[in-house]
N, C-alpha and C positions, 0 to 999 in steps of 0.2 A: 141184676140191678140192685143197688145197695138202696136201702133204707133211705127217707128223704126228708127235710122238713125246710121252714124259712129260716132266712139265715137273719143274724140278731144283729142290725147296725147298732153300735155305738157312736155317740157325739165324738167329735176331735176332741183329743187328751184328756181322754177319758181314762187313759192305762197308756203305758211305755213303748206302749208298739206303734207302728210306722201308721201314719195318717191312709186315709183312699186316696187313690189314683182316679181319675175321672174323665178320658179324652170325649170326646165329642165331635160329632161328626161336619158340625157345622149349622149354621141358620135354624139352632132352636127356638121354640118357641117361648118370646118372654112375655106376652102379655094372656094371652086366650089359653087356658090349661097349659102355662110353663111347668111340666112334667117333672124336664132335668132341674131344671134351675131351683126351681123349688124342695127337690129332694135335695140337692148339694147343700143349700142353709140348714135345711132340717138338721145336717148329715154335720154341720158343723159347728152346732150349737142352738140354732132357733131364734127363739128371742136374744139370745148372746152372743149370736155368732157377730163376730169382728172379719168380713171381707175384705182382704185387698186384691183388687184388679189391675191386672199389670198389662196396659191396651200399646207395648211398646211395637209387634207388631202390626200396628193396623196405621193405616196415612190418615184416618176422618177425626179431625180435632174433637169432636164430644163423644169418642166412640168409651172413655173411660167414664164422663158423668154419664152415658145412656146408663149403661152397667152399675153405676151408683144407684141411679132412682130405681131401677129393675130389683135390684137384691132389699131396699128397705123396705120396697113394697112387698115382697116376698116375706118381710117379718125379721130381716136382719137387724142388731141393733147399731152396727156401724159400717159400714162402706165406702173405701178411699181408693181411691185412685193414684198409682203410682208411676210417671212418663216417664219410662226412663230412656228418654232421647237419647243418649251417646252415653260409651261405656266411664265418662267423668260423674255421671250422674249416679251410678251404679258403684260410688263410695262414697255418698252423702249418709252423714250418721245419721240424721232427723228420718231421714227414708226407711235407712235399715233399720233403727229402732222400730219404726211404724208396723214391717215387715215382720218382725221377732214378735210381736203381738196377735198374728194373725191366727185364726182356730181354721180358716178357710182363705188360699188361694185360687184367684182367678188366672187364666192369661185367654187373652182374645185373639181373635182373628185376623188374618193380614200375609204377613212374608214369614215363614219360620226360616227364611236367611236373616232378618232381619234382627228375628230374636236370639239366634245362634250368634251374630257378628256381635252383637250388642251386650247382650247378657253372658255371654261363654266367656268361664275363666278371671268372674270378676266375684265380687264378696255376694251380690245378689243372687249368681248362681249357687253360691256355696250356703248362702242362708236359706235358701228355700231344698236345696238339699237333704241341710241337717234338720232344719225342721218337721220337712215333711218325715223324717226316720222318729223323730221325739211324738208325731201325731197329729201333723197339721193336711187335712186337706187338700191336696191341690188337684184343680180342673184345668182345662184348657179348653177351645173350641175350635175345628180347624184347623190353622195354622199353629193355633198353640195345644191343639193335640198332638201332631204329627212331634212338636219341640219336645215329648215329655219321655219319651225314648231315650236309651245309648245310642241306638243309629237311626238317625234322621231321615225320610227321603225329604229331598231340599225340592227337586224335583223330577219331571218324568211322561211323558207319551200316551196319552188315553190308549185306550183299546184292550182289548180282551186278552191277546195273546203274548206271554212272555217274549225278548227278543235282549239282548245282551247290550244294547244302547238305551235299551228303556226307561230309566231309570237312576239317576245321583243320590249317593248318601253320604250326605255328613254327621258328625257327632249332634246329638244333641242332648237333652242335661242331665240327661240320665237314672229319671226317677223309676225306670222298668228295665230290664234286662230281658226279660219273658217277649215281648212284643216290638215287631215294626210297625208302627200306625198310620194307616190314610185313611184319610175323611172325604165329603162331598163322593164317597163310595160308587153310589150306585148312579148318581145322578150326573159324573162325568167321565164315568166308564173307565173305572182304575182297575182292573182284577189285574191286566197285566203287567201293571208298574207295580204291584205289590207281589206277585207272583216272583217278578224277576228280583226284585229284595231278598224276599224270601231265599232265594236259590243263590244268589252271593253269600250267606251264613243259615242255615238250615235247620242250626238250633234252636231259633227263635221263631215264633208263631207268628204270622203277619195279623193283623187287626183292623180290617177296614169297615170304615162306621157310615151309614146312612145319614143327609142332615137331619137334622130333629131327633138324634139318635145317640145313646151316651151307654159306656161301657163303664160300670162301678165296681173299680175290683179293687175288694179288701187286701187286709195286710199278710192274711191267710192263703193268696192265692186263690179265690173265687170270684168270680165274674157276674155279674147281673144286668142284663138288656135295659134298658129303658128307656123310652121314647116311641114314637110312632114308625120307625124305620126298621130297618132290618142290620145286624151285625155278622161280617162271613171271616170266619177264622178258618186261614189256613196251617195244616199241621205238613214240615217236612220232614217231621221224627222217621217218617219209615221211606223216606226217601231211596230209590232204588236205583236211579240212575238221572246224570245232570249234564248236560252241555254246555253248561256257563263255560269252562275253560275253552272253550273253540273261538273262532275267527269274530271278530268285535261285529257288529251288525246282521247276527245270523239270529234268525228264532232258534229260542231253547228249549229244548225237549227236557222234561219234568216224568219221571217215570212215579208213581204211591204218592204223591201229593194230597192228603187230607183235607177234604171242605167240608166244612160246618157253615149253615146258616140258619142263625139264632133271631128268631122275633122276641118283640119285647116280655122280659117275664120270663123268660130261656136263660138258662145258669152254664158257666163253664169251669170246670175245677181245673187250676192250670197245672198243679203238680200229677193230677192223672192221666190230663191230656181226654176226658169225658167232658161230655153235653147233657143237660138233663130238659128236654121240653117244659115251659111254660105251663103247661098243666100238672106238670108233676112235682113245680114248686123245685126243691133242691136236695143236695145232697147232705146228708150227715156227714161232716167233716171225720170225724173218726171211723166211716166205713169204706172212706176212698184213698188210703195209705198204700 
């Protein structure tokens, strides 16, 4: 076991490197020990942090000011709200200016079709792209966890067991290559819609987050639990044998499928492909090459 210590967040653009990634599992907590929320401000300036919340998945007309008064009272200095109702909206300069100032994005809960139809392929995709590579933050919750991936599940089948109908994936915006992500994990019974993701491209780790539950992985490649849930990463690196190419509505047999399940304060280095327990804090970056 390598050498261990805590790993050192820095604020948003603080240095050249790519901002955090932040999905979330869903239905955190924003007012009694807001856990996530309150470490993402921290995470992205504090007293300075400049939030925009982008609630274009979600259909409750004040789902963008709840999210305003949430993050001021958390100690942010600005928090705006950006609808961007149909992809005409998503070339408004006043908007994208507003966007290009941000140390910390939001996206909320809802349809990630909705956010994929909307936002794919339009300047708002591509400004929160580049930004978040220059250091800007970005989180999602839910539906706009699942949107922060290259492959999307759009949707898919509760239940435990992989099965080759389980499962839709579309693009989505592509801030992680490492991870397929679903949230509301534990509490509507995903392992098998993530299972069978996983087994359509097996390079990538599946990421399913509990709600109240948020996975903080720097620009380095390391992962940090937090919240009151549990996070289970699956690994298909040493995959041995798959059945996805057989007859469409069959279960799929998964031969070395790797599970980790990480409680809060559990670290994950994703270029080793290690888990380090909550009690043992983390790894030295330069003893896991």
């Amino acid at each position: 076991m390598p050498d261990i210590k805590t790993v050192d967040f820095k604020p948003a653009n603080s240095s050249s490197e790519a901002g955090f990634l932040i999905p979330i599992g869903g239905a955190e907590r924003k007012r009694r020990a807001p856990e996530i929320l309150k470490r993402f401000v921290d995470l992205s300036g504090g007293s300075d942090a400049n939030i925009v919340i982008i609630p274009t998945a979600s259909r409750m007309r004040n789902t963008g000011e709840r999210y305003e008064r949430v993050f001021l009272s958390l100690g942010a200095d600005n928090a705006t709200s950006l609808l961007f109702k149909n992809r005409t909206d998503c070339s408004r300069e006043d908007w994208l200016d507003i966007l290009e100032d941000a140390t910390g994005i939001f996206l909320t809960g809802g349809s990630q079709i909705r956010l994929s139809s909307t936002l794919g392929g339009t300047p708002v995709a591509d400004t929160i792209r580049r930004i978040h590579s220059e250091g800007t933050n970005v989180a999602g919750t839910s539906a706009g966890a699942s949107y922060l991936s290259e492959h999307m599940i759009a949707f898919g089948d509760s239940g435990a067991s992989p099965s080759t109908h389980k499962v839709a994936l579309v693009p989505g915006i592509g801030l992680t290559r490492d991870f397929i992500i679903d949230q509301h994990f534990r509490e509507r019974d995903r392992l098998g819609r993530l299972l069978t993701a996983l087994a359509y491209n097996p390079r990538m780790l599946g990421l399913g987050l509990d709600e109240d539950t948020a996975a903080f992985i720097s620009p380095h490649g390391t992962v940090e639990i937090v919240g009151s849930g549990t996070c289970t990463i699956l690994d298909g690196s040493e995959l041995e044998h798959s059945s996805m190419g057989h007859d469409i509505g069959d279960p799929v047999s998964l031969h070395g499928v790797r599970l980790h399940v990480l409680t809060p304060g559990s670290h994950y280095h994703i270029p080793s492909r290690k888990a380090v327990a909550a009690e043992e804090t983390f790894f030295d970056e330069a003893d896991v090459q």
